[in-house]
LOLO-655961 format. One record per atom (N, C-alpha, C, CB): residue in one letter; x, y, z. Coordinates in steps of 0.2 Angstrom, whole numbers, plus 5000, padded with zeros to 4 digits. Glycine has a CB too. Layout:
AXYZ
...
This chain:
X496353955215
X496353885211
X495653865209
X496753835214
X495453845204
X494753835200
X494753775196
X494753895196
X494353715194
X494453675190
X493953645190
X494853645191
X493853595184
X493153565185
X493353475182
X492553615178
X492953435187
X493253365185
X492853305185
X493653355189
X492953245184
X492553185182
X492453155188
X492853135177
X491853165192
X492053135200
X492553075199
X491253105204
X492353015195
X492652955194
X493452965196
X492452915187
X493853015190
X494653015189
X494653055195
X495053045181
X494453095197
X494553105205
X494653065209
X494153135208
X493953035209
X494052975215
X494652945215
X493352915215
X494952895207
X495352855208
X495952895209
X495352805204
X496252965209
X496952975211
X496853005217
X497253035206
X496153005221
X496253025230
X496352955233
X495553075234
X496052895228
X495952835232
X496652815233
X495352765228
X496952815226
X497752805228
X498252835232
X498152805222
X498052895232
X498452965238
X498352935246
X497853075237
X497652935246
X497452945253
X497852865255
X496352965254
X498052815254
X498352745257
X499052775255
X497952665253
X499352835255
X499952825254
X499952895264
X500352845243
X499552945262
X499552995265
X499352955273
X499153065262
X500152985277
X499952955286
X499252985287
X500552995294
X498852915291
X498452935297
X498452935299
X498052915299
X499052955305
X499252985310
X499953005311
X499152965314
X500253065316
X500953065315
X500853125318
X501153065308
X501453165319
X501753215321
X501853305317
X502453185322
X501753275312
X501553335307
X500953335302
X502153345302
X500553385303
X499953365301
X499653375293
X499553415304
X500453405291
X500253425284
X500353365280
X500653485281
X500753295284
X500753255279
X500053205279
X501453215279
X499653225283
X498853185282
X498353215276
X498353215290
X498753265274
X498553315268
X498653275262
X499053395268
X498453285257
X498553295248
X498753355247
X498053265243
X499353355241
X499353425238
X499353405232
X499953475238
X498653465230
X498353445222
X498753525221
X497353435221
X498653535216
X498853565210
X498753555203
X499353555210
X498453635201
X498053625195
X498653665189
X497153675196
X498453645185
X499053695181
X498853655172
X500053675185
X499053695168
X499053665161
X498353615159
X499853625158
X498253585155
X497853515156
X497653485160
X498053475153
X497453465167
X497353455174
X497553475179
X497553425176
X497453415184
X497853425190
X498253365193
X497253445194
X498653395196
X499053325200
X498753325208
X500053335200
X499053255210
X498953235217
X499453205221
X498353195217
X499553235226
X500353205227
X500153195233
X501053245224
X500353125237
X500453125243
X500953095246
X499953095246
X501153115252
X501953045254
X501753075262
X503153075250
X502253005264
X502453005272
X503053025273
X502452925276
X503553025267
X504153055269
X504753015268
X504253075275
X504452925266
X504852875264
X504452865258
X504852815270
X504052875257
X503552855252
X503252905248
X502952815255
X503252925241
X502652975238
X502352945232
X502953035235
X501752965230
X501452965226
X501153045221
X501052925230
X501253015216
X500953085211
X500553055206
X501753135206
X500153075204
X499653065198
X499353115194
X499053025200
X499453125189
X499153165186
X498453145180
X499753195183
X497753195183
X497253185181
X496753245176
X496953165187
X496653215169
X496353265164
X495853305170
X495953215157
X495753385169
X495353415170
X495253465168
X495253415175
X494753525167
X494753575163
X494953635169
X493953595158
X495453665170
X495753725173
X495553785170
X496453735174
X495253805176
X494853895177
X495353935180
X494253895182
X495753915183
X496453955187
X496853915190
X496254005193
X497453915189
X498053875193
X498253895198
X498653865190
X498353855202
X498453845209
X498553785212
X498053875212
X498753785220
X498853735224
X498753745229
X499353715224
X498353685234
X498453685241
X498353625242
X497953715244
X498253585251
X498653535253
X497553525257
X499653555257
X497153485256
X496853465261
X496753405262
X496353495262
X496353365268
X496453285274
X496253265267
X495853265283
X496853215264
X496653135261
X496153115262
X496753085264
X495953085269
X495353055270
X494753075271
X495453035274
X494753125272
X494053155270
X493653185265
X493953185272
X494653225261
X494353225252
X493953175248
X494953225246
X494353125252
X494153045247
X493453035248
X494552965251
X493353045254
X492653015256
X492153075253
X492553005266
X492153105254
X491653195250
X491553155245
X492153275246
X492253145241
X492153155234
X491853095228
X492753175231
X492053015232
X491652975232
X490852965233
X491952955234
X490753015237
X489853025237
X489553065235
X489553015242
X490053105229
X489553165228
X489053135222
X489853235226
X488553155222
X487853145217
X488053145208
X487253215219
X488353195207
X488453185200
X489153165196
X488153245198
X489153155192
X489853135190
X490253195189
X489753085183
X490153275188
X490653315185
X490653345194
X490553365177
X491153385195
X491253405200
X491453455201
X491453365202
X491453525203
X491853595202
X492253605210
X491253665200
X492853635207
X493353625215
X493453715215
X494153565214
X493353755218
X493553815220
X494053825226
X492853845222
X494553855225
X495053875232
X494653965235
X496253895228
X494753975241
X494254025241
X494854065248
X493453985243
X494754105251
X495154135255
X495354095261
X494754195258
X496054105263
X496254055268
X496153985269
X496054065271
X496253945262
X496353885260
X495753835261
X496953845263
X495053875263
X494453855262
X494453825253
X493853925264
X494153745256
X493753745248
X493253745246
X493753705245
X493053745240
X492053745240
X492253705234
X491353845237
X491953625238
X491753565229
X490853575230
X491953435231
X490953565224
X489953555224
X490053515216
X489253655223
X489353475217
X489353425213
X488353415214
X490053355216
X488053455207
X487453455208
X487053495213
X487453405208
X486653475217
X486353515225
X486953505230
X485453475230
X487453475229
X487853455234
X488353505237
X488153385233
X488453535241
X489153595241
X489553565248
X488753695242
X489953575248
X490553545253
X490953605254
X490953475249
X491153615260
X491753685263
X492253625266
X491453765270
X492953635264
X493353585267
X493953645269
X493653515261
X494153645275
X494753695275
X495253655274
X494853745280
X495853695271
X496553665269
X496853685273
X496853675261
X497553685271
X498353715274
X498653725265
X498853625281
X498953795269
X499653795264
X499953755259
X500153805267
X500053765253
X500553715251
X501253735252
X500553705243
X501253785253
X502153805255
X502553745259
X502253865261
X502153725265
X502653685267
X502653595266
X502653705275
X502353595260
X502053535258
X502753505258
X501453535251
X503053445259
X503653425257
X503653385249
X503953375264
X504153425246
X504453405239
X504653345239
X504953435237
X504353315232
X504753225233
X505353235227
X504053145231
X505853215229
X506353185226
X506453215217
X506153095226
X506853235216
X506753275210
X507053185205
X507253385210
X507153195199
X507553135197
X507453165187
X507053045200
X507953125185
X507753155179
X507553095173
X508253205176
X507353095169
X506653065163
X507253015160
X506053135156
X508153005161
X508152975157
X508452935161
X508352995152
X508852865159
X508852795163
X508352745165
X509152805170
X507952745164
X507152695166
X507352625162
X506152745163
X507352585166
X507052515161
X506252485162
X507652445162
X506252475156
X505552445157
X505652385158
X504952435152
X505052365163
X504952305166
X504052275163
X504952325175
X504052225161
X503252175161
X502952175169
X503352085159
X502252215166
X501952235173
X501852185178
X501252275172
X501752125174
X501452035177
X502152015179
X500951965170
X502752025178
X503352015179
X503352035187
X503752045173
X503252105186
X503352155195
X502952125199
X503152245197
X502352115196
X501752125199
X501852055203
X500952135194
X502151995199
X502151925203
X502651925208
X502251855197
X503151945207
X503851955212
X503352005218
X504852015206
X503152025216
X503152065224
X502452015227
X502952165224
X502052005225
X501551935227
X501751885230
X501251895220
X502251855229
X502551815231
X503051825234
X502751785227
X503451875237
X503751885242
X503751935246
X504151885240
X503151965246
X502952025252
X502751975257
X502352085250
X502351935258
X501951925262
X502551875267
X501451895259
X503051855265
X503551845271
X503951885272
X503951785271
X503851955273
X503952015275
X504052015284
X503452055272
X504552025288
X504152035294
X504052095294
X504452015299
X503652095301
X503052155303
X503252165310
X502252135302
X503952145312
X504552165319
X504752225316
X505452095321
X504552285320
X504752355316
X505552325319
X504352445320
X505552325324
X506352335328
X506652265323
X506352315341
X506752245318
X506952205312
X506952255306
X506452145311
X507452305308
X507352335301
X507752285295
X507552415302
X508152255294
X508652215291
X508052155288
X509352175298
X507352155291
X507052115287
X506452145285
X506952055291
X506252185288
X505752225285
X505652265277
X505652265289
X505952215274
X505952225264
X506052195261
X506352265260
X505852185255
X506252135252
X506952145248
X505852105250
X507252085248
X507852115245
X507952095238
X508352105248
X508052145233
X508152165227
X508852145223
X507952225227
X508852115219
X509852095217
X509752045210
X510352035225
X510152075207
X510652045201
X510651995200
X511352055200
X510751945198
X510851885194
X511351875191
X510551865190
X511951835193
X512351815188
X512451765185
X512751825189
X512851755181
X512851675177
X512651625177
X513251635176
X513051615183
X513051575187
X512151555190
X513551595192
X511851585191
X511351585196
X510651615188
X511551645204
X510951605182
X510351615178
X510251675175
X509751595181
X510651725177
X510451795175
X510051845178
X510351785169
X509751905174
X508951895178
X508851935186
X508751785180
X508451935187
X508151975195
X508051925201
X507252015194
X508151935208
X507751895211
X507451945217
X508151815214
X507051925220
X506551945225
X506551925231
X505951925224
X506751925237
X506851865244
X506551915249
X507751835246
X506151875251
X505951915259
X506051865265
X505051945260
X506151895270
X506151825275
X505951855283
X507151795276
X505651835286
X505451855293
X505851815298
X504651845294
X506451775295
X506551725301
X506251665302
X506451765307
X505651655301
X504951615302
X505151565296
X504251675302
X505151595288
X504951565281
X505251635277
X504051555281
X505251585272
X505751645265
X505251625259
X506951605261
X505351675256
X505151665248
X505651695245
X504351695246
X505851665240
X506351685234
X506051685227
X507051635234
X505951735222
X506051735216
X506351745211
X505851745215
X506451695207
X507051735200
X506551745195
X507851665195
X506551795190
X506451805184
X506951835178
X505951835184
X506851825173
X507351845167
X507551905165
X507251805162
X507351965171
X507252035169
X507852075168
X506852065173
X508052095163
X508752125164
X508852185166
X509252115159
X508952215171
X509352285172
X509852305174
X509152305175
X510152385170
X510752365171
X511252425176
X510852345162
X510752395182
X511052435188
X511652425192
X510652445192
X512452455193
X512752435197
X512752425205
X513052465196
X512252465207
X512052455213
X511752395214
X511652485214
X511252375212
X510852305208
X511352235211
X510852305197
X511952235209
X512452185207
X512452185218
X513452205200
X512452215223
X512352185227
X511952185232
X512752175228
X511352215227
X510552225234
X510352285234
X510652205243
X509752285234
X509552335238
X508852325244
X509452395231
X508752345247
X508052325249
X507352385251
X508352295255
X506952355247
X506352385247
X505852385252
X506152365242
X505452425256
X505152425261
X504352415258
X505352485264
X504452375265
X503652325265
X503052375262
X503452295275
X503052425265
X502452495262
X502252505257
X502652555264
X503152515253
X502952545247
X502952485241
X503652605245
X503052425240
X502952355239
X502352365237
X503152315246
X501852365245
X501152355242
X500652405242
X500852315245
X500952445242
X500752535236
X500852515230
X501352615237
X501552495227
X501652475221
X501152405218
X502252465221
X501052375222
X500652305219
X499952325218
X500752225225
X499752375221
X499152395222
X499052435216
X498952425227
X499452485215
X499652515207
X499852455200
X500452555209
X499852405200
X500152355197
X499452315196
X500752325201
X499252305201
X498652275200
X498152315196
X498352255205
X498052375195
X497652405190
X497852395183
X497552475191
X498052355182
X498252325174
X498852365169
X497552335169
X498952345164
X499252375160
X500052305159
X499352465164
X500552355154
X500952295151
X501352325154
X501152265143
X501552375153
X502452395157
X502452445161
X503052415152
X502752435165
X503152495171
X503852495170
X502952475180
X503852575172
X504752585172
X505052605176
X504952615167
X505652595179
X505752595185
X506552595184
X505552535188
X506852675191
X507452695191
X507652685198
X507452765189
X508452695200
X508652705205
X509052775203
X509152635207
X508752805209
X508952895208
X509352895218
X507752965208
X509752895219
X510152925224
X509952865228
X510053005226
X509552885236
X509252815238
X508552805238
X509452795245
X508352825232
X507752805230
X507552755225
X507552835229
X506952735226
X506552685220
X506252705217
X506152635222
X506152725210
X505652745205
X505552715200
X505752805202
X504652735202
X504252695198
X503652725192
X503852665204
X503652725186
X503452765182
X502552715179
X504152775176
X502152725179
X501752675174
X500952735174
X501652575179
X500952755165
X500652775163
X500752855166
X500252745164
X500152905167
X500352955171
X500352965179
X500152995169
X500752925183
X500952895188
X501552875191
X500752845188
X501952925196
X502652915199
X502352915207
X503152995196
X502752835209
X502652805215
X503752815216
X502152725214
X503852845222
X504352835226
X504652835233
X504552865225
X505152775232
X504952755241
X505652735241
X504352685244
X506152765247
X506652765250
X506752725251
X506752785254
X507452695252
X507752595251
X507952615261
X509052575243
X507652545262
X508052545268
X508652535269
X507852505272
X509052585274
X509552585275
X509852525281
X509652645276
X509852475281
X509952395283
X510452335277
X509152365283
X510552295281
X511052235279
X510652175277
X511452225285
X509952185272
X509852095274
X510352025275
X509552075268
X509951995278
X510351915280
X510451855272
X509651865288
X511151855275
X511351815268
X510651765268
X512251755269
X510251755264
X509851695266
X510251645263
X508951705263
X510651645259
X510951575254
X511051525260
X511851595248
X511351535266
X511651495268
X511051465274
X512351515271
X510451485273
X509751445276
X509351385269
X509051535280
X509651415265
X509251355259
X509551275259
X509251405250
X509051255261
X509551175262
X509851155254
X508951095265
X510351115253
X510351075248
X509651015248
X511051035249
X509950985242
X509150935241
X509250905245
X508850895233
X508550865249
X508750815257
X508250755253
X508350845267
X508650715257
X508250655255
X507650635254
X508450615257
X507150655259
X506450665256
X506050715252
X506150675261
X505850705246
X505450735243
X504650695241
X505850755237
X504350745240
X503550705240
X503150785234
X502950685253
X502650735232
X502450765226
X501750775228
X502550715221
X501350845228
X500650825233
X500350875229
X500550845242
X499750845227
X499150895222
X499050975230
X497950825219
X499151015227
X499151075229
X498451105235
X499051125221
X497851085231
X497051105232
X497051025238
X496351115223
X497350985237
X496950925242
X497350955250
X497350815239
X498150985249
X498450985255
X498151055259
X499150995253
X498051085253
X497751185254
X497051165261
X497051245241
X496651125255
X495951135259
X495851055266
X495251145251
X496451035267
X496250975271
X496651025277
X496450895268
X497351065276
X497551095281
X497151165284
X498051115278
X496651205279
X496451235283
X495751185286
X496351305278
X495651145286
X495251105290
X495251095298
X495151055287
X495751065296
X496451025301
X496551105307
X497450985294
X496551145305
X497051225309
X496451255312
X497451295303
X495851235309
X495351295312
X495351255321
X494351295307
X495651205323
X495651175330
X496151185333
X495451115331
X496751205329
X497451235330
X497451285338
X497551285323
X498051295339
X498151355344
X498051425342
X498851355346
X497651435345
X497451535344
X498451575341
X497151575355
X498651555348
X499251595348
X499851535340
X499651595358
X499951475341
X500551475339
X500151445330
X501051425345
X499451415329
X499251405324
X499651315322
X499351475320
X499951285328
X500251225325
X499851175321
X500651195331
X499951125315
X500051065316
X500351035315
X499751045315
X500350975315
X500750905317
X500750875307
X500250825325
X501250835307
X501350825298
X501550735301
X502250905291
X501150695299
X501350615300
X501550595295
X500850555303
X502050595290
X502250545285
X502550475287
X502650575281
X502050415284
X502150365284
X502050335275
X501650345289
X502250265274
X502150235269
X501450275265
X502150165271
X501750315259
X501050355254
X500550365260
X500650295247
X500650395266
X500050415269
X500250475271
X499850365273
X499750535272
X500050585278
X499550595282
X500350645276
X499650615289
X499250615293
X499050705297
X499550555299
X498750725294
X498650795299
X498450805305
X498450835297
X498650825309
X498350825315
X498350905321
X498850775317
X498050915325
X498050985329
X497550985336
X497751035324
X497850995337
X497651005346
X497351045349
X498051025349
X497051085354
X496851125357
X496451105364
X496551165352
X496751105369
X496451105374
X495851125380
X496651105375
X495651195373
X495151215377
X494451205371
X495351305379
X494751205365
X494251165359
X493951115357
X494351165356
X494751045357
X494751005357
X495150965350
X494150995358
X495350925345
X495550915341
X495350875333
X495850895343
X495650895332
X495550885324
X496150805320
X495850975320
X495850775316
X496450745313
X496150725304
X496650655317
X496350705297
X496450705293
X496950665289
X496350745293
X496750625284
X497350585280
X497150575275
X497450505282
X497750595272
X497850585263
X498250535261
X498250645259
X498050515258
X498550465252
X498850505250
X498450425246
X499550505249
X500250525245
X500750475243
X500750575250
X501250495238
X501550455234
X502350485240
X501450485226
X502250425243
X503050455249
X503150365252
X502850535258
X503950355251
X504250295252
X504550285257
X504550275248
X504750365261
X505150355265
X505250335271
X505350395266
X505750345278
X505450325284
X504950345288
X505850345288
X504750345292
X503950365298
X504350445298
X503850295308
X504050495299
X504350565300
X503850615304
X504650595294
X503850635308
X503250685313
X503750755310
X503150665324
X503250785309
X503550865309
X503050895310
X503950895302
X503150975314
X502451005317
X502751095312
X502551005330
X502151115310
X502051175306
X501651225309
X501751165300
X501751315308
X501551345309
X501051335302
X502051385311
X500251325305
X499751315298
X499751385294
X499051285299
X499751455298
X499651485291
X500251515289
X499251545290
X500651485290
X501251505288
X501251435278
X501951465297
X500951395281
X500951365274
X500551355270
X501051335274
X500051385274
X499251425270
X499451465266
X498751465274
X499751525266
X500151575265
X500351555258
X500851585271
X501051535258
X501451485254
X500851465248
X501751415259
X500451395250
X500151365247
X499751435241
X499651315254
X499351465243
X498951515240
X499151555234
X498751575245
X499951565237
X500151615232
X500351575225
X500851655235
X500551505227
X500651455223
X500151435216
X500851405227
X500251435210
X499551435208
X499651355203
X499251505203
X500151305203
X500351265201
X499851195203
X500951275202
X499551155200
X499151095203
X499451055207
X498951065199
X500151045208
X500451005210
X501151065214
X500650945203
X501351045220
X501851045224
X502350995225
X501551075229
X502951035225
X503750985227
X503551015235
X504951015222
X503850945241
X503950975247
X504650925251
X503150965251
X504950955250
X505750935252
X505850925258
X506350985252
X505850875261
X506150865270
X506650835271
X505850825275
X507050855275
X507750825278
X507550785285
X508550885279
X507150825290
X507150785295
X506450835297
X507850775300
X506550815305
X506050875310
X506050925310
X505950885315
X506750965311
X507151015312
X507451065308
X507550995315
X507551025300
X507751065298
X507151105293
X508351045295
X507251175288
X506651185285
X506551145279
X506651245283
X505851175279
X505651125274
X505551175268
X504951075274
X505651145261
X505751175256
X505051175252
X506251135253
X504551225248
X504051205245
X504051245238
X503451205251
X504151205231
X504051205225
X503451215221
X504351165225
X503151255217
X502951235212
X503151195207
X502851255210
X502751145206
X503051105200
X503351095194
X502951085200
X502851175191
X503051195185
X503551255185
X502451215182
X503951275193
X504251335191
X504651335195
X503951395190
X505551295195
X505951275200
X506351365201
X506551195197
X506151425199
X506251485201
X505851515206
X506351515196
X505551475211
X505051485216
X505451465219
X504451465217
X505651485227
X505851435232
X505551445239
X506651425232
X505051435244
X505051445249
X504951395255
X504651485247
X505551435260
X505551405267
X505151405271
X505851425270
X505051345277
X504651375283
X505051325287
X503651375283
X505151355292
X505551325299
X504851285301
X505951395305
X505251215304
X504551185309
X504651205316
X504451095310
X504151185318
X504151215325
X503851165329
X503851275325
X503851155336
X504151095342
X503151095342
X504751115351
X502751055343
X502051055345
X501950985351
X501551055336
């Protein structure tokens, strides 16, 4: 195998490989990339075995071939070599020779023989999706993902249908137990599986978001057997559905409760992270005082010392103490980009509800907790 390439398009298909390819594990070949040169380029394909990635990158081929060497150390070579074009030679016994200007580099590979194959699927059934459409659903609900491996029933989020009733359209829901985030949007696809869930793993989520965040208008996206596929430009990301039961969340979302209050977004964001930095290392509490249009923040810490804070708010209700995990609604707060937030309360105990104002297809929970 022989080829010659643009360090840059290198760099970006090893930078995407190498965060998909384990840094550690029980089989070494999957620490590997298999590149593969052939016709007009070369591809790059890495996976863990739940997760793949393939990209294919313009380059001029001198000889086709394939072999498999470390991710992380292609990446790093090839990001520092001196000049922008770069020549890749396969040489006896899966030795490579890159050189890039005075710079020459020997990297030994492994075989591609036993490189594992990803998921064969075929080019028709894809619907497109608005890349800013994926890209916000998963923004908004990965991050209350939990990170309890022994949870596997919550470690995804769950993916489902819309009916009539509920507006049509996609929604998004992740939950750790702790706090939910739910999204609807008006995307139609028209999968029977779809109609009752599927769930996506936390990993391949923000592989995709990370793919998504490099711009563009549409991605297209299949369900192939129990897999997820993801098409955008010349780019195939696939990742295996967990095999789990998510938790009905519908029957943790309160009906409306009698308290609602209306709070500019940036006054609550940046008086809470004020109020937390004196917080508990371990539990991060504070204390929420609503009184007449007033709220009081407050936090503890016995080896630091405390903190307190008060806003004017538009709230008529009874006197009410409720205690928060703060980044739990730091969290929340950030992803929200609306000037103004809805914040629902029924009492101490039960969750509270927190809205953008401009977009009642947001919904996210956070349980309180005793301080």
């Amino acid at each position: 195998m022989e080829f010659k390439i643009e360090r840059d398009e290198f760099v970006k298909g090893l930078y995407r490989a190498q965060s998909v390819a384990e840094k550690k594990g029980t089989m070494p070949i999957l620490l590997n990339v298999l590149i593969e040169a052939q016709g007009g380029g070369i591809s790059v394909t890495a996976t863990d075995l739940e997760i793949g990635l393939k990209g294919f990158h313009p380059a001029e081929i001198i000889k086709e071939g394939r072999s498999t060497l470390c991710a992380k150390k292609l990446y790093e070579v090839i990001k520092e070599l001196p000049e922008k074009n770069v020549s890749f030679l396969l040489k006896e016994n899966q030795w490579a020779e890159i050189t890039s200007g005075r710079s020459i580099f020997k990297i030994m590979g492994m075989s591609a023989e036993t490189y594992p194959s990803l998921p064969a699927y075929e080019e028709e059934g894809f619907f497109s999706v608005e890349l800013e459409t994926l890209r916000e659903m998963i923004e908004k609900t990965i991050f209350a993902v939990s990170t309890d491996e022994s949870r596997r029933n919550l470690a995804g989020v769950f993916f489902v249908k819309l009916g009539e009733e509920e507006g049509n359209g996609v929604r998004m829901v992740a939950t750790d137990g702790f706090r939910l985030s739910m999204i609807d949007r008006p995307v139609r696809i028209e999968w029977k599986s779809l109609e009752n869930g599927i769930l996506l793993p936390r990993k391949g989520l923000g592989e995709l978001g990370r793919l998504l965040d490099e711009g563009g208008d549409t991605v297209w996206i299949k369900l192939k057997d129990n897999n997820f596929i993801v098409k955008k430009d010349h780019i195939v990301l696939l990742m295996r559905l967990l095999d789990a039961q998510f938790p009905d969340y519908r029957q943790v979302i309160p009906p409306k409760s009698k308290r609602q209050l209306r709070m500019k977004r940036r006054q609550i964001l940046e008086s809470l992270r004020r109020v937390s930095i004196l917080s508990s290392e371990k539990t991060k509490g504070v204390k929420f005082y609503f009184s007449k249009d007033l709220l009081e923040l407050s936090s503890y810490n016995p080896e630091l010392g405390e903190a307190k804070e008060e806003l004017a708010i538009d709230y008529k209700g009874e006197e009410l103490m409720v205690g928060f995990n703060a980044r739990f609604l730091l969290e929340v707060l950030n992803i929200i980009k609306s000037e103004e937030v809805i914040l629902d309360l029924e009492d101490g105990k039960s969750p509270a509800v927190i809205r953008p104002s401009d977009d009642d297809r947001h919904t996210c929970l956070i349980m309180p907790m005793r301080i």
